[in-house]
C-alpha positions as CSV (number, residue, x, y, z in Angstrom):
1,X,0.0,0.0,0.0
2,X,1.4,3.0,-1.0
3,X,2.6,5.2,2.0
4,X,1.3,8.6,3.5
5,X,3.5,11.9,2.2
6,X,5.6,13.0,4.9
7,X,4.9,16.5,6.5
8,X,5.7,19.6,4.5
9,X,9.3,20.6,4.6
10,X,10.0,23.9,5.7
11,X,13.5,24.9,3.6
12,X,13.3,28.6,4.5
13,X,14.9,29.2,7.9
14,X,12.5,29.1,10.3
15,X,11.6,31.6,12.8
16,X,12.5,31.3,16.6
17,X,11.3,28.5,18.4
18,X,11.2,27.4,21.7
19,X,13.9,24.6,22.1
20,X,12.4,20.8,21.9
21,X,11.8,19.1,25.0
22,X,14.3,16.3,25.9
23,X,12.9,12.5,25.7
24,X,12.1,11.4,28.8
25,X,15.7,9.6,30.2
26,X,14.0,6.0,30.9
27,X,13.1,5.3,28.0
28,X,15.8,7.3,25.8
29,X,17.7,5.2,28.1
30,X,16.4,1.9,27.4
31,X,15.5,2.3,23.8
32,X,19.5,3.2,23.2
33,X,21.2,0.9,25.6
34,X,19.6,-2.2,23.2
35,X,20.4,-1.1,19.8
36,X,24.0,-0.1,21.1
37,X,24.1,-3.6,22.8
38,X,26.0,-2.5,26.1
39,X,23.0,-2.6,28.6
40,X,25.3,-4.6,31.2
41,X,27.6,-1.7,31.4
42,X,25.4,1.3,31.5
43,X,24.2,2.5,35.3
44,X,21.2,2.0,37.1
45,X,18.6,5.2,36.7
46,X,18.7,6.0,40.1
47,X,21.4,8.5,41.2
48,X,20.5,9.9,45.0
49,X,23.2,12.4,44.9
50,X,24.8,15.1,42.5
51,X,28.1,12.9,42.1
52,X,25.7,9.7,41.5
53,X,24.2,12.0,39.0
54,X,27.3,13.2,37.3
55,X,28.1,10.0,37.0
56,X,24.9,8.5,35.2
57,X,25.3,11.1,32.7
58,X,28.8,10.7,31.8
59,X,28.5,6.9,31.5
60,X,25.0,7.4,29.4
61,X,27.2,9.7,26.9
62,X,30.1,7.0,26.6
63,X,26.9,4.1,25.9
64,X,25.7,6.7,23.5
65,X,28.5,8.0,21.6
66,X,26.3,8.2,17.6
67,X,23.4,9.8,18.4
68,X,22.7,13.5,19.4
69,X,20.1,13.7,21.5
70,X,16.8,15.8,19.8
71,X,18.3,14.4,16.3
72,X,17.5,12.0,13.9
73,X,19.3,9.2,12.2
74,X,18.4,6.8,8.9
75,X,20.1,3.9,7.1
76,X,19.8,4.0,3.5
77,X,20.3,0.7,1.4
78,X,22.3,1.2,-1.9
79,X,22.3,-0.6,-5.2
80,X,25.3,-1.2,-7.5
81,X,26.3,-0.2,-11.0
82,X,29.6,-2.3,-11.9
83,X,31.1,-1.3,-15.4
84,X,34.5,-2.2,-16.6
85,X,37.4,0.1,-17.8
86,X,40.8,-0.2,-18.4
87,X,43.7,0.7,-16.6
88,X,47.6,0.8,-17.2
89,X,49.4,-1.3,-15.1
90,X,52.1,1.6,-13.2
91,X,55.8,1.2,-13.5
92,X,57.8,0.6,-10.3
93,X,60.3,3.0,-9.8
94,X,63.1,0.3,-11.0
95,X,61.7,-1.0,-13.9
96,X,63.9,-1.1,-16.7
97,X,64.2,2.0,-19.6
98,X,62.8,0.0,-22.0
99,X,59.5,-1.2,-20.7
100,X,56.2,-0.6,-21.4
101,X,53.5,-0.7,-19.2
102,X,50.2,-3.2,-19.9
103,X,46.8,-2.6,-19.7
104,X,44.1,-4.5,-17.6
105,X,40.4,-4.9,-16.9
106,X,39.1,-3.6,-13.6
107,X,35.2,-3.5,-12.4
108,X,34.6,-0.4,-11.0
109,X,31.5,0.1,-8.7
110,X,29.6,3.1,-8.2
111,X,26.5,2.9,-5.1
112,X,23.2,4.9,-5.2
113,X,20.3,4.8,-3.4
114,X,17.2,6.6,-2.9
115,X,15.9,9.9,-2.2
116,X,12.8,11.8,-2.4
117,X,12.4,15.7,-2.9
118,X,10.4,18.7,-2.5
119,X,6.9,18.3,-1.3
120,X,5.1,16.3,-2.5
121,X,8.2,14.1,-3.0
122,X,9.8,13.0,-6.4
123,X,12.0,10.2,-6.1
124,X,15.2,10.1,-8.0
125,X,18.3,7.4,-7.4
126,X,21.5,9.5,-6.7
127,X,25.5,8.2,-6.5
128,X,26.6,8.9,-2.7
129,X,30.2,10.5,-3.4
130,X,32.5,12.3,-0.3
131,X,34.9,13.1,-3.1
132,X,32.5,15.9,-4.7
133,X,30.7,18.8,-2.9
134,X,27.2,19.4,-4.6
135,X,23.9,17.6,-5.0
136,X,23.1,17.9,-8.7
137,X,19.8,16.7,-10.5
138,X,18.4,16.9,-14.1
139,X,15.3,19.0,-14.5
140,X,12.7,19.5,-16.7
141,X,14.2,22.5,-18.2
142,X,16.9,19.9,-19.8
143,X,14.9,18.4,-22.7
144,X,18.3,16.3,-24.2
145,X,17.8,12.4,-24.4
146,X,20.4,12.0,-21.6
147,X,18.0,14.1,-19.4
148,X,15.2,12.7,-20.9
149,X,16.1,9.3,-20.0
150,X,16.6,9.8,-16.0
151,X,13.8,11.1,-13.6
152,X,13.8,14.9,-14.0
153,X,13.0,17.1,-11.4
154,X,9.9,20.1,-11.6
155,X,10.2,22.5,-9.3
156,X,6.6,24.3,-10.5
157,X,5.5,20.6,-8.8
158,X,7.1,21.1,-5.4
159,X,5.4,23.5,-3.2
160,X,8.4,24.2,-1.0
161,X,10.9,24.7,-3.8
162,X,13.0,28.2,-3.8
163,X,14.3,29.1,-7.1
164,X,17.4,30.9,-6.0
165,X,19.2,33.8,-8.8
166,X,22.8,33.4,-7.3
167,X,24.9,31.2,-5.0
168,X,24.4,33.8,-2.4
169,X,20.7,31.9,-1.2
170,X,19.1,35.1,-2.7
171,X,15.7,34.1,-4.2
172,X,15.0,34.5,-7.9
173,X,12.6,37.0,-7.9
174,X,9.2,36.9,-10.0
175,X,9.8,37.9,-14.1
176,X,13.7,37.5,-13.2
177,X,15.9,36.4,-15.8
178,X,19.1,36.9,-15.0
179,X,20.5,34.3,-12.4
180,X,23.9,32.7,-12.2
181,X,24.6,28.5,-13.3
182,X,27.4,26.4,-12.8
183,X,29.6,24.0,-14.9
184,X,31.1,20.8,-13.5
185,X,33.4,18.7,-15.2
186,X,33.3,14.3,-14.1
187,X,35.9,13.1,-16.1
188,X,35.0,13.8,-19.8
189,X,31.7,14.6,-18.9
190,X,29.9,17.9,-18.1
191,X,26.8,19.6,-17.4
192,X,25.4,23.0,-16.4
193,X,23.2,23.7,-13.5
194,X,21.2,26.8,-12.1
195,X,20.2,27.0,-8.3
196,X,17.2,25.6,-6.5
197,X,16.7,25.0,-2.8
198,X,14.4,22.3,-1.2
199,X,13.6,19.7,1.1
200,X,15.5,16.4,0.9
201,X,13.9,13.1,2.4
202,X,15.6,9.8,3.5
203,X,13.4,6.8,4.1
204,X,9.9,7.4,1.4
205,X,9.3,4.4,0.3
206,X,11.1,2.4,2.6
207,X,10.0,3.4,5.8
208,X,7.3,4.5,7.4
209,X,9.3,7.7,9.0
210,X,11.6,10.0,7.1
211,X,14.3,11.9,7.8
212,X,14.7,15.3,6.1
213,X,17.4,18.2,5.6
214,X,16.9,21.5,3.3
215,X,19.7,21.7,0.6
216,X,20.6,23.9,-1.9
217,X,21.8,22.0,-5.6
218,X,22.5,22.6,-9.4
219,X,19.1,21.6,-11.2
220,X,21.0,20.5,-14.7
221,X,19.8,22.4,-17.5
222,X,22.3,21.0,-20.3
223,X,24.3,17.3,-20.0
224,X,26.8,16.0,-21.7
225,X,25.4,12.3,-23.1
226,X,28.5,10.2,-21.8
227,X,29.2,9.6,-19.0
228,X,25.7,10.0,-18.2
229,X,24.0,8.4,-20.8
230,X,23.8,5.1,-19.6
231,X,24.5,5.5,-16.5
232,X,21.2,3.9,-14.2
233,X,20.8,6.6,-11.4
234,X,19.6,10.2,-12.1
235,X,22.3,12.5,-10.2
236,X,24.9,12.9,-7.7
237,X,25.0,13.9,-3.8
238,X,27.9,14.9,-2.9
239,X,29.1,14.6,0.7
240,X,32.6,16.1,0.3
241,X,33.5,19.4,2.4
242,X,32.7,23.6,1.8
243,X,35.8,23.5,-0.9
244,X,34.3,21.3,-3.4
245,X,31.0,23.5,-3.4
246,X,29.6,25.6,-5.5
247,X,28.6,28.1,-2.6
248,X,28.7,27.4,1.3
249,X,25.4,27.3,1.6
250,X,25.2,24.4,-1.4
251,X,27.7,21.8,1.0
252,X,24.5,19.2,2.2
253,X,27.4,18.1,5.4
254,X,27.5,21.8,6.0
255,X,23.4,22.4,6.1
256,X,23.5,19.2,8.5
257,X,25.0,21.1,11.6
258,X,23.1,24.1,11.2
259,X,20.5,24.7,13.9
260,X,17.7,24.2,11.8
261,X,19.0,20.6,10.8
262,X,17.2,17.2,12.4
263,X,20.4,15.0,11.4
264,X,23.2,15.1,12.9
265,X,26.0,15.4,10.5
266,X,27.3,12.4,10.6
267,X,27.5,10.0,8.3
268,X,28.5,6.6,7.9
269,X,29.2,3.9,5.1
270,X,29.1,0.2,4.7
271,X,30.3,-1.4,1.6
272,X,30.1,-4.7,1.1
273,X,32.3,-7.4,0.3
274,X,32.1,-8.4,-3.4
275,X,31.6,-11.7,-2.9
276,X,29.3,-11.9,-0.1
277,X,25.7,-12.2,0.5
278,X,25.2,-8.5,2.1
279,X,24.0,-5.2,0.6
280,X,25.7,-2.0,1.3
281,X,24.2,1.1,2.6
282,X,25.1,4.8,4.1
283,X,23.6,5.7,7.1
284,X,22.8,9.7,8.2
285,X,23.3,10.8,11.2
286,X,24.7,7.8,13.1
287,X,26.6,5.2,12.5
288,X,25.5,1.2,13.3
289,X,27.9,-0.6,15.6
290,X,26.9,-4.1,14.7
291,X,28.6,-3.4,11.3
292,X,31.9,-3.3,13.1
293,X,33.7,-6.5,13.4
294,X,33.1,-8.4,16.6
295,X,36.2,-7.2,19.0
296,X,37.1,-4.3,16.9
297,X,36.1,-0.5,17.7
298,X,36.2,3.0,16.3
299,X,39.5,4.4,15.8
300,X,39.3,8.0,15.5
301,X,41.5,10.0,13.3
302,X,41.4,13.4,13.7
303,X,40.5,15.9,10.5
304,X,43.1,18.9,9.6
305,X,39.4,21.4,9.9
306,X,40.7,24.1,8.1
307,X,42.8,22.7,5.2
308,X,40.2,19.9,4.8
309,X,37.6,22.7,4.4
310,X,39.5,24.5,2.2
311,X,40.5,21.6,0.1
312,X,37.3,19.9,0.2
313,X,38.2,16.6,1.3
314,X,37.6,14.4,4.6
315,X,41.4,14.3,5.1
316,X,43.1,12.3,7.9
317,X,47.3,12.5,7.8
318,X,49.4,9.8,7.3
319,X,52.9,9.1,8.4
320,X,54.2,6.7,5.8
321,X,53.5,3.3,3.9
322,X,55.5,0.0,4.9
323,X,56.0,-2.9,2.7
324,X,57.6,-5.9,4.5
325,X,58.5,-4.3,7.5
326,X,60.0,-1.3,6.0
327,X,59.2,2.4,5.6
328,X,59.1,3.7,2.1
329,X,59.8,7.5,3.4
330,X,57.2,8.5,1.2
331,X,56.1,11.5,3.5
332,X,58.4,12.6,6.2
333,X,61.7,11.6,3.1
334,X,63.7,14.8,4.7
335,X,63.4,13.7,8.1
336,X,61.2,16.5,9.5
337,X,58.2,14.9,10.7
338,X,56.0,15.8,7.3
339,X,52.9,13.9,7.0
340,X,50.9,13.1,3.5
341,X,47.5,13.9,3.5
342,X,44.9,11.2,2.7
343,X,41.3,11.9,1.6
344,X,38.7,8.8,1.5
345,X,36.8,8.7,-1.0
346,X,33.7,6.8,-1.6
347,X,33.0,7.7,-4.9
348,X,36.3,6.5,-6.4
349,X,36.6,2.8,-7.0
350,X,41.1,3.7,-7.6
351,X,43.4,4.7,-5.1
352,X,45.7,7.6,-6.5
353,X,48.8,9.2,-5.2
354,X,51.8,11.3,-7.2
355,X,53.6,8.9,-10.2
356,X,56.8,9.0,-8.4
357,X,54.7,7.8,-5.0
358,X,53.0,5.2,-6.9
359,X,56.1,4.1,-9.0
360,X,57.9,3.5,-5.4
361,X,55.4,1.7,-4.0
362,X,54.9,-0.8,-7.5
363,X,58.7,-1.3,-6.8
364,X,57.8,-2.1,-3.3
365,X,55.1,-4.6,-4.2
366,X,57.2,-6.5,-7.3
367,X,54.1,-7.5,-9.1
368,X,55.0,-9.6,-12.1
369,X,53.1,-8.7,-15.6
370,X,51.4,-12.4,-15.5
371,X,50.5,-12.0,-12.1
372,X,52.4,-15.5,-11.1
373,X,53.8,-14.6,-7.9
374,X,50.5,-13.4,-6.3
375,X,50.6,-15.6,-3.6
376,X,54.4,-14.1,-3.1
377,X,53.0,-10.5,-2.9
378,X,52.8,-8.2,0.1
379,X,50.1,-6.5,3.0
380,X,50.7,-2.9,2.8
381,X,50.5,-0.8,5.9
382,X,49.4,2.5,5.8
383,X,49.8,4.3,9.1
384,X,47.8,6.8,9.9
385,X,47.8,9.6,13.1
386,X,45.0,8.6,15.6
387,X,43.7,10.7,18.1
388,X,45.4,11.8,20.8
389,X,48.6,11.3,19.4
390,X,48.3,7.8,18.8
391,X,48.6,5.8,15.5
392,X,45.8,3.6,12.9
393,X,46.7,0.8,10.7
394,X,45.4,-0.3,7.8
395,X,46.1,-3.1,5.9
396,X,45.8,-4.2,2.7
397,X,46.4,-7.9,1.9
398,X,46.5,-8.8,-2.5
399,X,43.2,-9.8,-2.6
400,X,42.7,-6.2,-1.8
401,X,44.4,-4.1,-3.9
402,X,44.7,-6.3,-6.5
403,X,42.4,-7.6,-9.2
404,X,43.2,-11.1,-10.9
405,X,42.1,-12.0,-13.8
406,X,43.5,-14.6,-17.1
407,X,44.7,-12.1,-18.3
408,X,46.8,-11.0,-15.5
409,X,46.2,-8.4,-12.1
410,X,45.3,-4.7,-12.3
411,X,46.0,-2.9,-9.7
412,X,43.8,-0.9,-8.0
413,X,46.7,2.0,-7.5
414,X,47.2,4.7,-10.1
415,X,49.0,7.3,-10.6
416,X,47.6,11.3,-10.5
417,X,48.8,14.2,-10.8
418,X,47.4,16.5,-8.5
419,X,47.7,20.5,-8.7
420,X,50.4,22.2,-6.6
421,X,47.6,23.3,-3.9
422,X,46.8,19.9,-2.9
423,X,50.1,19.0,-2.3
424,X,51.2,15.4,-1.2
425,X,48.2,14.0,-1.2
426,X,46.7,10.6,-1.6
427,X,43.1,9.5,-2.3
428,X,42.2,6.3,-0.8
429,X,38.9,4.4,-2.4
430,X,36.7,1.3,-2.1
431,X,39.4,-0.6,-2.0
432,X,39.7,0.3,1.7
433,X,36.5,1.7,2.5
434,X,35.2,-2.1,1.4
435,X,37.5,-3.4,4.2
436,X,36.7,-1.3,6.7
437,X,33.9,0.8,8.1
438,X,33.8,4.3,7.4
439,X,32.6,7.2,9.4
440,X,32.7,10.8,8.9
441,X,32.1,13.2,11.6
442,X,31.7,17.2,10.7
443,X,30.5,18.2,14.2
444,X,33.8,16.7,15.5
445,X,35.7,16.8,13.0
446,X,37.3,13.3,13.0
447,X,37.0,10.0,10.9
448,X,36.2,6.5,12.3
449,X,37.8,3.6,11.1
450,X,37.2,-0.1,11.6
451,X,37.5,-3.6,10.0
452,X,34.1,-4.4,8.7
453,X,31.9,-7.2,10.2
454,X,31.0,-8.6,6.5
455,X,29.1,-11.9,6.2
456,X,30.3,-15.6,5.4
457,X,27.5,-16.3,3.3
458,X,28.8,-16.3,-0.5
459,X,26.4,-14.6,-3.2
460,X,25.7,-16.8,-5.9
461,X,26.5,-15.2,-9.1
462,X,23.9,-13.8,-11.5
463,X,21.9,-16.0,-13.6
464,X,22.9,-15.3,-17.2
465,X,20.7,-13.5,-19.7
466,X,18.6,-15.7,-22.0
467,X,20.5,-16.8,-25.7
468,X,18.5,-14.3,-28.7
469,X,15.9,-16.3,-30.1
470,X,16.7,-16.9,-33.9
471,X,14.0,-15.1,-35.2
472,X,15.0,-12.0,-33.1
473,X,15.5,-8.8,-35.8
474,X,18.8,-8.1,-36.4
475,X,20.5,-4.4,-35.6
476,X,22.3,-2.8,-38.1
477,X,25.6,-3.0,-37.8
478,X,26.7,1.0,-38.1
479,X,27.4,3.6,-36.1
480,X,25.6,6.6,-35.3
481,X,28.1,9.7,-35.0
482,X,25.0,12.3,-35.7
483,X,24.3,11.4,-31.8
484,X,27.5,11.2,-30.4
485,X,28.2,14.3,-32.2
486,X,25.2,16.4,-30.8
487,X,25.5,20.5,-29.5
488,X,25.9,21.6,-26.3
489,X,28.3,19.2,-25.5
490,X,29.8,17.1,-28.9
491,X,31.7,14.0,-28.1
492,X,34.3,12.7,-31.1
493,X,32.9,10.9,-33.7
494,X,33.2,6.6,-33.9
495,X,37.0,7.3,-35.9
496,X,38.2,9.3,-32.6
497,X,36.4,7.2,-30.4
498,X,38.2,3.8,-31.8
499,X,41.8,5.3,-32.1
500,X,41.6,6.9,-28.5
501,X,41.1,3.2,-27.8
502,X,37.5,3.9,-26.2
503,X,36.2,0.7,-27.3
504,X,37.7,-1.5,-24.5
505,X,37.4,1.3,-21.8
506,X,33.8,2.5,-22.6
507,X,31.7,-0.6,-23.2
508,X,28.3,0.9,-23.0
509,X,29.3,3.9,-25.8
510,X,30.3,1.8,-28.1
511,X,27.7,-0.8,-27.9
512,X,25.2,2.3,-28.2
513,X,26.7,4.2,-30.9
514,X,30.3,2.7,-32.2
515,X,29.3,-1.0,-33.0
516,X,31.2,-1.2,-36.6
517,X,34.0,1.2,-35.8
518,X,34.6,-0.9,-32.6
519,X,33.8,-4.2,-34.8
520,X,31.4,-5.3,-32.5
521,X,29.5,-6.5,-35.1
522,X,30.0,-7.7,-39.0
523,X,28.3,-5.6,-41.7
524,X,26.3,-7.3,-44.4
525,X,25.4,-5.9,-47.6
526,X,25.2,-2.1,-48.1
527,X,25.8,-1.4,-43.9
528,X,30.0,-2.1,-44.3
529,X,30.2,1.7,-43.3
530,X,28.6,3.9,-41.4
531,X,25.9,6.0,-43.2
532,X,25.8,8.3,-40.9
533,X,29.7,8.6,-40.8
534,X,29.9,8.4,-44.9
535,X,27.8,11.5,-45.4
536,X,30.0,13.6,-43.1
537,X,33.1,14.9,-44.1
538,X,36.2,13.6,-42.3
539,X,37.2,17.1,-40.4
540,X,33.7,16.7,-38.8
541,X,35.1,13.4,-36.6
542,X,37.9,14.9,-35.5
543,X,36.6,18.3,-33.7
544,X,36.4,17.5,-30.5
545,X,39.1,15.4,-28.4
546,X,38.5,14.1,-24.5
């Protein structure tokens, strides 16, 4: 049965308002002690004196440590979209002068899950991502077929949407044309958004409550068709810091610790392991002990506030890597105590770091091209700084870092280079964040870290598709460059795409549009060549390079 709306959202700041009464403290109490699991070591309710007192409360807040009191908190199950690209095997740092690197396939996984906004609510499936800053959406106003194939959202239909003429939260006013957008770039990919404020709900259409935050985002007006063409979800949410937004005011972790916020701004992921029978899932304002392995706890690594705000990134520092017992200096190499800088990032399915970090710590592994001594190979050790002065760390076995395959490994390291600001920086992925529970605290400014409680149940793999039935109509085999060649954003036509070697990386592209350049299919008759293509002169396919 479909369920009730929830409440109107009010996204404008509210006027003053007398302060919400505190739960009663027997049943907070009792309602907390068994989810957290610790009854046997919370005290009694009854304190006769002020020092009995004191005490309760102290030991209530170490039984309660994720949950505010007056806030709210929601898990969020996420799907999976796993595509495959390819990446270049790195160097080590002693390879010979004459080698060349190899390339190998690597699944990449991106997680999404549900959200519903404005009132009354329109659902749309977004990509959870601490490595970008905004929450962007297509709208109505974007009439492409990339647009056109996702949930697009209408603000005319939400009755608590604010149209907004500039980053600054000032409204758009009625007959107003002139208002400010933004352009973002994923990858080769880009779109342009204008400004819209509303109310975001977790939970509608999974639970019976929701929990809800106002947030400003770019409502896309023009899309680039790859990488979002075929991509399932409809938009992004980003969860990264103040420096990767467009505006303050447009950072979603930044509207959570506001006043006016009923989540705390906490946040916490769980992604599962590959292979076992689990689902992964983010959770708002809290984070879920039992998803911590049994006899492991938090670790808390404290956040650099101001450079991580700046930057953009939840960044924790890290003292150096160690591969069989010994340091790799790649932080502190002049001796003065210098720490990288490490952002986690759930968006990214690679683990980067500088060419010449990544090309020391290849040498460090001595991964063979054919993969035969994987059994041979490494843990790595990344140590971390811990609260407190104290030290985190984590470790990645080969199975973890590593792909296998017949064809050989591909390693989930790669090389980036980052821009001078950013420094020595490394961005750690799901690689890690599979292995260990993630959470991210803004109102403390500190990242928790643990080793995963994943289950022992294997998932069976996916039955495969029916065979094509013979009498199933045959597609042409020719490509379509009028598409991939379409204003605002042109892509390169099917010659570019092929020679840039696109085929292998970008499955999805050239099954839609490159299927004879990429000879993914034999042409019969008059279709040996593109007819689209044929009519085009040549300059045409080469006007655009990614």
């Amino acid at each position: 049965a479909p369920l009730p709306l929830p409440p109107p959202l009010h996204v404008a700041p509210p006027a003053a308002r007398p302060p919400r009464r505190a739960p009663r403290s027997s049943r907070f109490h009792r309602r907390r002690m068994a989810a957290a699991g610790r009854a046997a070591a919370c005290p009694p309710r009854r304190a006769g004196d002020a020092a009995r007192l004191l005490a309760f409360l102290a030991a209530l807040s170490f039984c309660l440590p994720h949950v505010a009191a007056g806030r709210k908190s929601f898990t969020l199950p996420l799907k999976e979209y796993v595509s495959v690209i390819d990446v270049m095997v790195p160097l080590p740092n002693n390879a010979p002068a004459h080698s060349r690197r190899v390339r190998r396939k690597l699944h990449v996984t991106e997680y999404y899950g549900k959200i519903a906004v404005g009132n009354p609510p329109q659902l749309f499936d977004v990509v959870f991502d601490t490595g970008s800053g905004n929450i962007v959406l297509p709208t109505v106003k974007c009439s492409e077929e990339v647009c056109a194939r996702h949930r697009r959202y209408r603000s005319q239909a939400s009755s608590s949407a604010v149209q907004l003429a500039y980053e600054d939260d000032t409204p758009l006013e009625e007959g107003q044309t002139d208002r400010d957008t933004t352009s973002i770039t994923y990858g080769t990919g880009k779109l342009t958004g204008e400004y819209i404020r509303d109310g975001i709900c977790f939970g509608y259409g999974i639970s019976k409550s929701q929990v809800c935050a106002s947030a400003d985002f770019l409502g896309v007006i023009q899309e680039s068709k790859y990488p979002f063409m075929e991509l399932p979800f409809d938009g992004i949410f980003g969860l990264g810091l103040s420096g990767l937004s467009t505006g303050p005011n447009f950072n979603f972790v930044s509207r959570l610790g506001s006043n006016e916020s009923e989540i705390e701004p906490v946040i916490a992921v769980f992604l599962r392991d590959l292979g076992a029978e689990e689902d992964s899932e983010i959770t708002f304002g809290s984070w879920r002990p039992e998803r911590i392995r049994s006899g492991e706890e938090l670790r808390w690594l404290p956040i650099p506030k101001d450079e991580a705000e700046d930057k953009g990134y939840w960044l924790v520092t890290m003292r150096d890597v160690y591969v069989r017992g010994e340091p790799l200096n790649l932080c502190d190499d002049a001796g003065d105590g210098t720490r990288c800088q490490v952002a986690l990032d759930t968006g990214s399915a690679l683990s980067m770091a500088s060419p010449y970090q990544i090309s020391v710590l290849m040498g460090a592994i001595g991964l063979k091209n054919d993969c035969s001594n994987f059994k041979q190979l490494p843990t790595l050790r990344f140590v971390l700084d811990a609260a407190a002065g104290g030290s985190f760390e984590i470790q990645l076995r080969p199975e973890d870092y590593l792909e296998r395959s017949d064809e050989g490994c591909a390693p989930s390291f790669q090389p980036l280079q980052l821009p001078p600001n950013l420094g020595r920086m490394w961005v750690l992925g799901q690689s890690l964040l599979r292995k260990y529970y993630s959470v991210y605290d803004a109102r403390r400014w500190r990242v928790g870290l643990a080793l995963a409680a994943h289950s022992t149940v294997r998932r069976a793999p996916p039955t495969p598709a029916p065979a094509k039935t013979a009498s199933a109509k045959r597609e042409a085999c020719e490509d379509d460059d009028s598409h991939m060649q379409e204003a605002p954003f042109s892509l390169p036509g099917c010659g570019t795409f092929t020679r840039m070697g696109y085929c292998k990386r970008f499955p999805p592209l050239a099954h839609h549009y490159c299927r004879l350049s990429c000879k993914l299919c034999k042409p019969t008759g008059s279709h040996r060549f593109s007819k689209i293509a044929a009519a085009q002169p040549k300059a045409a396919d080469d006007r655009v390079v990614i």
